[in-house]
C-alpha positions as a LaTeX table, in Angstrom:
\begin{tabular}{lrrr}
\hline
Residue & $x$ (\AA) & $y$ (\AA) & $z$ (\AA) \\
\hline
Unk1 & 93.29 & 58.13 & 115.16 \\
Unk2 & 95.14 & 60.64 & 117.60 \\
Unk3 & 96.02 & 64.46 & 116.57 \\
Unk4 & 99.20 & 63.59 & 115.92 \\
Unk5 & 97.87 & 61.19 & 113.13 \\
Unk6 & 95.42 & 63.00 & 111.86 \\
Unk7 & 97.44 & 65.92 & 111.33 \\
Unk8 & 100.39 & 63.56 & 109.63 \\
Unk9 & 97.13 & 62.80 & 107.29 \\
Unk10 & 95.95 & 65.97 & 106.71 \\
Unk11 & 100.23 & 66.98 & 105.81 \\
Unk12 & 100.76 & 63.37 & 103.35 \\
Unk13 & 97.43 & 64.90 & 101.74 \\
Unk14 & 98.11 & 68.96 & 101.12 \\
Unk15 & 98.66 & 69.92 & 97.67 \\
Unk16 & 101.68 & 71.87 & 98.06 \\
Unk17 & 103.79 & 69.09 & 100.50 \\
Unk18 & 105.81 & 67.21 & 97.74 \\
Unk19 & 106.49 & 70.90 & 95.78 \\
Unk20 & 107.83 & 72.45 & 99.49 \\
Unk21 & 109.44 & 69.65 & 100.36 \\
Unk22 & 111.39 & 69.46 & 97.08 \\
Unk23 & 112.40 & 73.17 & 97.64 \\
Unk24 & 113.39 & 72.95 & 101.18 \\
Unk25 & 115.67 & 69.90 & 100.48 \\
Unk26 & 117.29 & 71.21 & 96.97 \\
Unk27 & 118.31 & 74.48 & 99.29 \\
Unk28 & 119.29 & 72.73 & 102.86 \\
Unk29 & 119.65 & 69.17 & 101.63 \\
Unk30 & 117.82 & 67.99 & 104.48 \\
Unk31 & 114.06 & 67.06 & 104.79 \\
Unk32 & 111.72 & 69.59 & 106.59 \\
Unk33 & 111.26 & 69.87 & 110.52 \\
Unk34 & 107.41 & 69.16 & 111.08 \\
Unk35 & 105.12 & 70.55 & 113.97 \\
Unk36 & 102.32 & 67.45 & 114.52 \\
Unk37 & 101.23 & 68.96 & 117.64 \\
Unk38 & 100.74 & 72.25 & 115.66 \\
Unk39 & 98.46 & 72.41 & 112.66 \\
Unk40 & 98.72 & 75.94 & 112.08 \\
Unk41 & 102.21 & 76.04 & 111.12 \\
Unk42 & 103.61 & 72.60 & 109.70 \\
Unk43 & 106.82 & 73.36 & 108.10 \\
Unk44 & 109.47 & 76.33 & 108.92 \\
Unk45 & 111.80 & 76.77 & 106.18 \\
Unk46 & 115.42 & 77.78 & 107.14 \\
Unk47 & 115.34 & 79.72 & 103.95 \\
Unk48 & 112.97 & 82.06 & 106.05 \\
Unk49 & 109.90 & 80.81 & 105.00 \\
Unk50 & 107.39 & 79.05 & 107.07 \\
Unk51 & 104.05 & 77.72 & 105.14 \\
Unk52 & 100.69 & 77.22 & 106.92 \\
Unk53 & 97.71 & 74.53 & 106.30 \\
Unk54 & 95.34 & 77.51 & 105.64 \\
Unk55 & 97.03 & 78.15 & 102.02 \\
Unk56 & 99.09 & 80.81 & 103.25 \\
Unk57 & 102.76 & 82.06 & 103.16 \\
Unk58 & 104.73 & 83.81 & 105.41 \\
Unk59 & 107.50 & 85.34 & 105.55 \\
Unk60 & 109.50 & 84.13 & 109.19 \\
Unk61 & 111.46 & 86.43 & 112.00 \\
Unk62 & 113.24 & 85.12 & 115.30 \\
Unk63 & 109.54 & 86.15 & 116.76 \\
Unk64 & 106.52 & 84.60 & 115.07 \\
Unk65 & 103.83 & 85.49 & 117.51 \\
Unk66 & 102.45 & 87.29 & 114.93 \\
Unk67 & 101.80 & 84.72 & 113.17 \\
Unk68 & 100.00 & 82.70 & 115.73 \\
Unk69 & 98.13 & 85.75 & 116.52 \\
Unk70 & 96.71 & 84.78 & 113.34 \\
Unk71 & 95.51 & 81.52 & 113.42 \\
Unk72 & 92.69 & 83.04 & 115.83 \\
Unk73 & 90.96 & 85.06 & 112.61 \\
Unk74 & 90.04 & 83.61 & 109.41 \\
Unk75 & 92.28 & 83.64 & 106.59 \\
Unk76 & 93.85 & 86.35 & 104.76 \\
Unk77 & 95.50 & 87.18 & 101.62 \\
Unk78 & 97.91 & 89.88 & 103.31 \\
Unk79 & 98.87 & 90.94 & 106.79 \\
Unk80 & 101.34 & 93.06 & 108.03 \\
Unk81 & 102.85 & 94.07 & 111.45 \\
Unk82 & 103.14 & 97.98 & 111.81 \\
Unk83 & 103.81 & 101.13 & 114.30 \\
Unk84 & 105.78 & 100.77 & 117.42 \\
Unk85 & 106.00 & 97.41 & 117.89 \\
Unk86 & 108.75 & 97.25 & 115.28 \\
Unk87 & 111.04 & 99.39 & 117.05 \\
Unk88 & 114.56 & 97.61 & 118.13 \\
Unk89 & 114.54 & 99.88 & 121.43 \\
Unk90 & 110.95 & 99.78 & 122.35 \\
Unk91 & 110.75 & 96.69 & 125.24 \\
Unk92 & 107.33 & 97.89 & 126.15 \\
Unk93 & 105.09 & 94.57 & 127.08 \\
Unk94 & 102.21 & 97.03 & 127.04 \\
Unk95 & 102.25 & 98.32 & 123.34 \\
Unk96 & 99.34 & 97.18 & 120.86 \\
Unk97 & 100.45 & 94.98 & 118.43 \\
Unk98 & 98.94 & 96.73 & 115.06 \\
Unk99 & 98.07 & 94.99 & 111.96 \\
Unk100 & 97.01 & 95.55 & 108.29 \\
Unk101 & 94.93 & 92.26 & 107.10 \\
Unk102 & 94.28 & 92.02 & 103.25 \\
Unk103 & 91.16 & 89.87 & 102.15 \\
Unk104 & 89.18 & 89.38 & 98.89 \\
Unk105 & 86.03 & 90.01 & 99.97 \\
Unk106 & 85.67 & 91.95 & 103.69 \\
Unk107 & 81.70 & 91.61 & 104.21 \\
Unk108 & 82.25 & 87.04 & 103.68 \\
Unk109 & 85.55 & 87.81 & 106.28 \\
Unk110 & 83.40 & 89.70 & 109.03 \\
Unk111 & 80.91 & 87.42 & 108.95 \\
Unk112 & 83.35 & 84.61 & 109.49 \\
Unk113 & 85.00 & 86.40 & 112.61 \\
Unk114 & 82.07 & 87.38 & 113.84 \\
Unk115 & 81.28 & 83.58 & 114.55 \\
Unk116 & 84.87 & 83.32 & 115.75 \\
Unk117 & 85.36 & 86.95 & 117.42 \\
Unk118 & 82.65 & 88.37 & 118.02 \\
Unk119 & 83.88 & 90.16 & 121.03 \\
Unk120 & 86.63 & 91.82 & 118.93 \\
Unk121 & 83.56 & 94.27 & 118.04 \\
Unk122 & 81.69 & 97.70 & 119.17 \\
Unk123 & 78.35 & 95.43 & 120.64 \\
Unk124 & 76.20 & 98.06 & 118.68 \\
Unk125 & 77.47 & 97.11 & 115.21 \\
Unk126 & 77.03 & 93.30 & 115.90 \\
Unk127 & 73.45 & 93.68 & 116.87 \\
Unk128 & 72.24 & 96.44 & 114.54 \\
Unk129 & 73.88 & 95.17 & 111.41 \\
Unk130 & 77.10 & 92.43 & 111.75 \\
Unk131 & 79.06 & 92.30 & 109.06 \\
Unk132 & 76.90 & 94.61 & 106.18 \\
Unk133 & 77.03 & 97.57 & 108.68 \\
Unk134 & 80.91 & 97.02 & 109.69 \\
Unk135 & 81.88 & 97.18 & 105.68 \\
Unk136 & 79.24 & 99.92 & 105.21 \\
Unk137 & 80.94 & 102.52 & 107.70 \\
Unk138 & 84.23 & 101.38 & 106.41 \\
Unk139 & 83.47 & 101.69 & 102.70 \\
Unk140 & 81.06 & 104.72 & 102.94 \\
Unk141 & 81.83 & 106.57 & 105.61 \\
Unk142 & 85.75 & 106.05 & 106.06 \\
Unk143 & 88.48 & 104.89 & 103.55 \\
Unk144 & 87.47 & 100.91 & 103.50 \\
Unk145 & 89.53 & 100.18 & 106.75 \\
Unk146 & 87.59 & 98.41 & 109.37 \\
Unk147 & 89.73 & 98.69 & 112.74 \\
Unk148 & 89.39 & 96.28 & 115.88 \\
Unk149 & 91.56 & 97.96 & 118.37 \\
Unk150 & 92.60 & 96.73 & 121.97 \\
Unk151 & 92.17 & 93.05 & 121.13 \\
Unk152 & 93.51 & 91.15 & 124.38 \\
Unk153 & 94.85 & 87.69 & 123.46 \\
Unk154 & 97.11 & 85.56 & 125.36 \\
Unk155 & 98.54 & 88.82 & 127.43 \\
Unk156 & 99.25 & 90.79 & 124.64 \\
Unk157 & 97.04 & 93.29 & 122.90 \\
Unk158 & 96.48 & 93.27 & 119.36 \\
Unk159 & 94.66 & 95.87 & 117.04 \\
Unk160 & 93.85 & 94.33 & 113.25 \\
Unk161 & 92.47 & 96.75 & 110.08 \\
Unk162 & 90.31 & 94.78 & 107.86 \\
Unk163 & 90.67 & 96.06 & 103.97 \\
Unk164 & 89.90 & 95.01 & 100.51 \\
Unk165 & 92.65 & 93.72 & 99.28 \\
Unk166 & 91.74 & 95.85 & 95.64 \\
Unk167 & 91.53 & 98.73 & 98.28 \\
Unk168 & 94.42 & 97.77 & 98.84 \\
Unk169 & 96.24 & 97.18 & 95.84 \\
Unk170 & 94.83 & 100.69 & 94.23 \\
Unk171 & 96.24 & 102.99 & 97.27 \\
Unk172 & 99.59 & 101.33 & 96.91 \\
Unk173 & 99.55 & 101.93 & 93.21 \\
Unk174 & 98.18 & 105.08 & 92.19 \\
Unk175 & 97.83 & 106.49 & 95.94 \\
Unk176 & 94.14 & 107.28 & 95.95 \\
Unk177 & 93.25 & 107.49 & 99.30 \\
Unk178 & 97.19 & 108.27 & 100.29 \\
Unk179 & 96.31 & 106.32 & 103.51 \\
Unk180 & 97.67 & 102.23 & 103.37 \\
Unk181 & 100.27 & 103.52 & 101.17 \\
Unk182 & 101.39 & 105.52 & 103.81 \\
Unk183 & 101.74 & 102.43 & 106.10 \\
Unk184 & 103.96 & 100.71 & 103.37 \\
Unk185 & 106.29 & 103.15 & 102.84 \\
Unk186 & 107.60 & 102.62 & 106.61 \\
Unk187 & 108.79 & 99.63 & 107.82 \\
Unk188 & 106.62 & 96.55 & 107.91 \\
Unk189 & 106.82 & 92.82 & 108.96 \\
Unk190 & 104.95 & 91.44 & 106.38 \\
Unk191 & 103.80 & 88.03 & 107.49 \\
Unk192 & 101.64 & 86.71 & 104.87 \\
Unk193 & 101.51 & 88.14 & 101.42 \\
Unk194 & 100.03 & 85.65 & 98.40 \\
Unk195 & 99.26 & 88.44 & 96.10 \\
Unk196 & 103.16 & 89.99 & 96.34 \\
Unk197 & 102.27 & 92.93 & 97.77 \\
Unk198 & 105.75 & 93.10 & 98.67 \\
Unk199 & 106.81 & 93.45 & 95.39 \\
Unk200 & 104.17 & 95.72 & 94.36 \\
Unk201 & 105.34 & 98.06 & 97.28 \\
Unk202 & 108.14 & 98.55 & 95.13 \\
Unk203 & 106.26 & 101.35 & 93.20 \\
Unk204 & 105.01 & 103.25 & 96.39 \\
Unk205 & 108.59 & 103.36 & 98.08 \\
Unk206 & 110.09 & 105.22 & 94.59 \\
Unk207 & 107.40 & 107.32 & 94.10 \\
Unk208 & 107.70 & 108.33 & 98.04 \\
Unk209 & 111.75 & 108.93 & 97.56 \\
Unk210 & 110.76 & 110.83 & 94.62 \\
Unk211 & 108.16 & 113.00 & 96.45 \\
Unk212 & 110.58 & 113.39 & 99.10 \\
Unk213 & 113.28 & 114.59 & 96.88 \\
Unk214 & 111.10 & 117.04 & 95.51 \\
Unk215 & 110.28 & 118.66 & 98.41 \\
Unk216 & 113.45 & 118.53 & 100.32 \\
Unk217 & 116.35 & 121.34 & 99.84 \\
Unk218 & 119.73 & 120.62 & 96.81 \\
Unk219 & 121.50 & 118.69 & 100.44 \\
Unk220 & 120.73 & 116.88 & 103.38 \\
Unk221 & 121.23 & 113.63 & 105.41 \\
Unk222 & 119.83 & 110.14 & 104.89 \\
Unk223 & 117.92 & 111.01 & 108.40 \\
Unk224 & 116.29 & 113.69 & 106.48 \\
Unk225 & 115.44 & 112.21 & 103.77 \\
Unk226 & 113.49 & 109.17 & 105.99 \\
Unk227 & 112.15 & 111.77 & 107.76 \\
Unk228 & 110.41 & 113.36 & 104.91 \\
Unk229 & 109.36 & 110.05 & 103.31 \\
Unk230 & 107.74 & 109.18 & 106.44 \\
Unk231 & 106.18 & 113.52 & 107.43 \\
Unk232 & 104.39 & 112.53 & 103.80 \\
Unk233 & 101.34 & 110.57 & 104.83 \\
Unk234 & 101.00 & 113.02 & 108.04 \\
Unk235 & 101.02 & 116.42 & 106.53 \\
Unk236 & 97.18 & 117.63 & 107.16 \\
Unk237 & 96.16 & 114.45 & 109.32 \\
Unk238 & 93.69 & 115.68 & 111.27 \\
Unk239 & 95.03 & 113.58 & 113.95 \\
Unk240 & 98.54 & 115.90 & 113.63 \\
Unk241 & 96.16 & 118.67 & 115.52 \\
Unk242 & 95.20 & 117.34 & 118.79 \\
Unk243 & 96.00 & 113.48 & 118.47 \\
Unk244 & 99.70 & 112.95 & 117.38 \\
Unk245 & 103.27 & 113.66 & 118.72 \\
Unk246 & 104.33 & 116.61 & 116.63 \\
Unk247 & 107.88 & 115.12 & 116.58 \\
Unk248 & 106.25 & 111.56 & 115.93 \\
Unk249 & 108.28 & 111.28 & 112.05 \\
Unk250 & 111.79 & 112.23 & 113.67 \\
Unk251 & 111.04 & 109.62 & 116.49 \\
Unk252 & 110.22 & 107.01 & 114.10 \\
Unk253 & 113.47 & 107.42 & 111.77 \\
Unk254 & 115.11 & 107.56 & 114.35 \\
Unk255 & 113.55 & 104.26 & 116.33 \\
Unk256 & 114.11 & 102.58 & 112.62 \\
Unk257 & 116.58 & 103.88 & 111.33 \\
Unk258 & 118.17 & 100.72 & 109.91 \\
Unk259 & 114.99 & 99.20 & 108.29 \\
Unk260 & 114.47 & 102.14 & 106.32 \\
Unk261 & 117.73 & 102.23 & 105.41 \\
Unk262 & 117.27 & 98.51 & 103.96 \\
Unk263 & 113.75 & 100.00 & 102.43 \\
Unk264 & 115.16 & 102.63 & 100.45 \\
Unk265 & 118.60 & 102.14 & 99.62 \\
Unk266 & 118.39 & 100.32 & 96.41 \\
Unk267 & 116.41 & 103.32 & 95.39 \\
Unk268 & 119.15 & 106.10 & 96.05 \\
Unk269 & 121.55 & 103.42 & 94.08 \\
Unk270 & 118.80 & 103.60 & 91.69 \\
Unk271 & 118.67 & 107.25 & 91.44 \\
Unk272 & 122.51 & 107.79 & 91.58 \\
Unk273 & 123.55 & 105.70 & 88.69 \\
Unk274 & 120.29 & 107.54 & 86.93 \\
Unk275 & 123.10 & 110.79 & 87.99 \\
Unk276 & 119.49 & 112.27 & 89.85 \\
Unk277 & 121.74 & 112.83 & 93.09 \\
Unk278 & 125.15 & 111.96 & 94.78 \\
Unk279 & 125.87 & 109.84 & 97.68 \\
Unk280 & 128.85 & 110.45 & 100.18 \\
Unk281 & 129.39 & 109.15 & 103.70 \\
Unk282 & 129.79 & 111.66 & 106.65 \\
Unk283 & 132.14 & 110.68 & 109.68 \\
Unk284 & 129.28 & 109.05 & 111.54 \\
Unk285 & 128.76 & 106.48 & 109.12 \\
Unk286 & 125.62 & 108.29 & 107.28 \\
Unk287 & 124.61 & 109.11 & 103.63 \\
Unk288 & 125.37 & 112.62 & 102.38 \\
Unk289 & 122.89 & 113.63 & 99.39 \\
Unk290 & 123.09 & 116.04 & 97.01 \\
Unk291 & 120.44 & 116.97 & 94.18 \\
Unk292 & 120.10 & 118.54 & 91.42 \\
Unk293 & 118.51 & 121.09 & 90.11 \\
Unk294 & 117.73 & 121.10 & 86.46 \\
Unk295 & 114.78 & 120.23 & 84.74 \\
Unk296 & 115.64 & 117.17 & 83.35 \\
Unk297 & 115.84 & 115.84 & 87.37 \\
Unk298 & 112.56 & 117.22 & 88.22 \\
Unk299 & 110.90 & 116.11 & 85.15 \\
Unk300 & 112.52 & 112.37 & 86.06 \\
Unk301 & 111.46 & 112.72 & 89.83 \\
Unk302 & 107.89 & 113.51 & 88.72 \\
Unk303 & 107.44 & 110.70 & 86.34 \\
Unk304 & 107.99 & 108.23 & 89.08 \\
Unk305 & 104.87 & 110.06 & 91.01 \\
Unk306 & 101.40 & 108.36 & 90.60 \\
Unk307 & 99.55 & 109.14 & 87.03 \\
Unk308 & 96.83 & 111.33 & 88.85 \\
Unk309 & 99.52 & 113.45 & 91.28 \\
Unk310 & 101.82 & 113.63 & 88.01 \\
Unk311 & 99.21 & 114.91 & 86.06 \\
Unk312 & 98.02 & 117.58 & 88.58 \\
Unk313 & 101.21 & 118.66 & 88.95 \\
Unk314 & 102.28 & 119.06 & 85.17 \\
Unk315 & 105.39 & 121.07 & 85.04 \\
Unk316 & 105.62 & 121.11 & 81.20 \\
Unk317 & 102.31 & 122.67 & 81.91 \\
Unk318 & 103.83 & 125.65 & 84.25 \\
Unk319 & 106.62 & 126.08 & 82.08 \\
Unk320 & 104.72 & 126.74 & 78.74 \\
Unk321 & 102.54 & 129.38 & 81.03 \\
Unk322 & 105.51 & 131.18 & 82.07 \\
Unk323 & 107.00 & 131.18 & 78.40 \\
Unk324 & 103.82 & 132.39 & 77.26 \\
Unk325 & 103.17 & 134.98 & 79.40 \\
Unk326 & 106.65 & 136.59 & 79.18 \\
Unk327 & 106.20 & 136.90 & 75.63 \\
Unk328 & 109.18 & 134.83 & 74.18 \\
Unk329 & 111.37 & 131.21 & 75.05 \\
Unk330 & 113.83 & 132.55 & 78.49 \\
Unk331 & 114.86 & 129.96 & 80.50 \\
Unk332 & 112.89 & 130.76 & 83.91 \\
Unk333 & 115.08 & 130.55 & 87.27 \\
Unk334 & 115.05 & 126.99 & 88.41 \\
Unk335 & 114.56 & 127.62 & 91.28 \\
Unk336 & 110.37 & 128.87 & 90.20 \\
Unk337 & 110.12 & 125.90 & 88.28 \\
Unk338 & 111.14 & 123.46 & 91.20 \\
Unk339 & 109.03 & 125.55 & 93.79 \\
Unk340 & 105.88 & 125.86 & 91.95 \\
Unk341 & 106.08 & 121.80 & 91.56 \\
Unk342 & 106.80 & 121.44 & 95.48 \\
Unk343 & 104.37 & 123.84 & 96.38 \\
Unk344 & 101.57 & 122.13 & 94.24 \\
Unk345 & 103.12 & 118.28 & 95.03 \\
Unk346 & 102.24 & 119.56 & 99.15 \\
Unk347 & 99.37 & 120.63 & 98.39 \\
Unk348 & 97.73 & 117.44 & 97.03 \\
Unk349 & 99.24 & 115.40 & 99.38 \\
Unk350 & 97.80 & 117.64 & 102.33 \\
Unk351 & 94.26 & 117.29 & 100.28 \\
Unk352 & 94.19 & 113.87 & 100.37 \\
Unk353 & 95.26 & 113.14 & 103.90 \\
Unk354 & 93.30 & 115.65 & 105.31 \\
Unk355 & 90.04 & 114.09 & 103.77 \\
Unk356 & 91.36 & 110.39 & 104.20 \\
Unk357 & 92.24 & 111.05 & 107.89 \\
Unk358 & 89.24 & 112.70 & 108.95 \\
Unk359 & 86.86 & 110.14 & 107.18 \\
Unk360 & 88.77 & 107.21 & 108.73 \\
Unk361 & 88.57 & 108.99 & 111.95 \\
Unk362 & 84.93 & 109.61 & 111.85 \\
Unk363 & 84.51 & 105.72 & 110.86 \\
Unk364 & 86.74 & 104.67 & 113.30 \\
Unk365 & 84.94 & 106.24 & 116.13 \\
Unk366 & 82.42 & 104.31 & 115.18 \\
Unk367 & 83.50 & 101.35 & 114.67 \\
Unk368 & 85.26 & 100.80 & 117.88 \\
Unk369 & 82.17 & 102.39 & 120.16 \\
Unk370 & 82.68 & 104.54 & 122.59 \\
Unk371 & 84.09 & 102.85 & 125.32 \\
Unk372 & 87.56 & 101.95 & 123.27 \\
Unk373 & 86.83 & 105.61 & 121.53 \\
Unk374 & 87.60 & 107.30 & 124.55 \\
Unk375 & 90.18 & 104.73 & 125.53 \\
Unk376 & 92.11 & 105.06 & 122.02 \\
Unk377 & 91.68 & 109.01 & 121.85 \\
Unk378 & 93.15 & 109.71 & 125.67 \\
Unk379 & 95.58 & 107.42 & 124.78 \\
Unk380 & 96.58 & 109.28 & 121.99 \\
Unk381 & 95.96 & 112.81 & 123.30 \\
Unk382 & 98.31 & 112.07 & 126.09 \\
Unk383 & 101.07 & 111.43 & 123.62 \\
Unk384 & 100.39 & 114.49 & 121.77 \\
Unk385 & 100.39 & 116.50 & 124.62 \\
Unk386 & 103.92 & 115.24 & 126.40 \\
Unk387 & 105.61 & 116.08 & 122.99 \\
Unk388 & 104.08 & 119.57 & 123.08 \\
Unk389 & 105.14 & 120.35 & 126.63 \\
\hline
\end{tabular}
């Protein structure tokens, strides 16, 4: 039997070929385009959606070399294309493909690319401890991230984080390490997602508009507002001292301007029929906002925050202390009330990116070795410092 038969086999026998076959012809009403000489991907949808013999499904662009990247690793529950790359304007060959890869269990997934990869890793973690000492720095020592960076595969470069996909899950949610959250409330190509992650997201991006909001002035511009959601997950990086284009949230709205307009805009249409702000369009095209500033909007934009940043901020709670201490029920300028909740809203987000970042940087300075250290930092460094000059 050739490959061409044995995949054919392999296709007549998978589980989920008569179900995807049914959908693909009830929405094109033609039967789906095969790839026998390609076992990794057998069936692109032209609803968008191309399904894999692994089990996994993922969600197609005009460029799917992503995806292939893929079929080098083991499987994944959830990967994701980040940084750079995803810029319109940016036609450098030489920029690092960077990833996010989900899995159930990292320790079981090392171990399996370590058989497959096992040049993807710092030598001194393969021989001192393989896959127990690469999800032991990760887990203990930085914020369960394991990062392979400057992976060279057919004349590209590729760097892949490795994360529970609980991990995962619980930053999204309830923002507890505020540091994969942070990835997902820019743009992302997700390319596999069989836990809908992308649905989950949903919570991070309102609670990020609605941290945003909260610290931004009563009126700005739709760039602004990006720019804030995206300054979030970098105010107190450690990085943002030495390592990081000061201007590097300006020059990402502004690189991506249209995806995070897609991101976000059902959730100013959201907040504007919910009378929390008002839209207008300026001559150039752009979103006008306006806020308010009563209590009632504050109180709204701080119930869509994560249960542990909502309950460190508790406004009622700042209120009743200013009541009390005045001696009798005035109505305190709003302005106090809205500043005391930005002021203690920064302040927990700088906490928990400050410790995040440094612990991931520590761990990923290990991870990587010293070699692709130094290579990663100067690489860095030298952005930092032509934005500075």
């Amino acid at each position: 039997m050739g490959k061409t038969d044995r995949v054919r086999s392999t296709l007549d026998r998978h589980p989920l070929r008569e179900q995807l076959t049914m959908r693909y012809m009830c929405s094109t009403g033609r039967t789906p385009s095969f790839f026998p000489n390609d076992p990794f991907l057998f069936c692109i949808w032209k609803t968008g959606v191309a399904f894999s013999l692994k089990g996994m499904v993922f969600s197609m662009s005009p460029d799917i070399a992503p995806l292939y990247f893929l079929q080098v690793l083991p499987p994944v529950q959830f990967a994701c294309v980040y940084g750079s790359s995803l810029h319109p304007s940016n036609h450098d060959k030489t920029t690092m493909t960077d990833y996010i890869l989900g899995v159930s269990d990292p320790k079981q997934w090392h171990s399996e690319n370590l058989k497959l990869n096992k040049h993807h890793y710092a030598s001194w973690m393969v021989h001192l401890g393989g896959e127990r000492l690469i999800t032991g720095v990760a887990d203990k020592i930085g914020v369960g991230v394991h990062f392979n960076p400057f992976v060279s595969w057919n004349g590209k470069l590729f760097k892949y984080g490795v994360v529970r996909m609980h991990d995962l899950l619980q930053d999204v949610q309830y923002w507890e390490k505020f540091y994969l959250c942070g990835r997902l409330q820019k743009p992302v190509h997700i390319v596999v997602d069989n836990l809908g992650v992308n649905s989950i997201n949903s919570v991070n991006l309102r609670a990020a508009v609605s941290a945003a909001l909260l610290l931004l002035p009563p009126e700005f511009t739709e760039a602004d507002l990006y720019a804030k959601v995206c300054s979030l997950s970098y105010t107190g990086d450690v990085r943002m001292l030495f390592a990081e284009d000061k201007n590097k949230a300006k020059k990402i709205v502004s690189g991506q301007f249209d995806l995070f307009h897609s991101m976000y805009k059902p959730f100013l249409e959201e907040y504007e029929a919910k009378k929390l702000l008002r839209l207008s369009s300026t001559a150039n095209n752009q979103i006008h906002v306006s806020q308010g500033c009563d209590l009632s909007v504050q109180y709204s934009l701080v119930s869509a925050l994560p249960p542990s940043i909502r309950s460190q901020i508790s406004m009622k709670e700042v209120e009743k202390t200013k009541l009390w201490e005045t001696g009798g029920p005035i109505h305190h300028p709003r302005n106090s009330i809205r500043e005391e909740a930005t002021n203690c809203l920064q302040s927990i987000l700088r906490r928990r990116v400050m410790v995040s970042s440094a612990r991931q940087a520590v761990s990923g300075l290990l991870a990587v070795g010293a070699v692709n250290s130094s290579r990663y930092l100067a690489k860095k460094v030298s952005k930092a410092w032509k934005s500075w000059r």
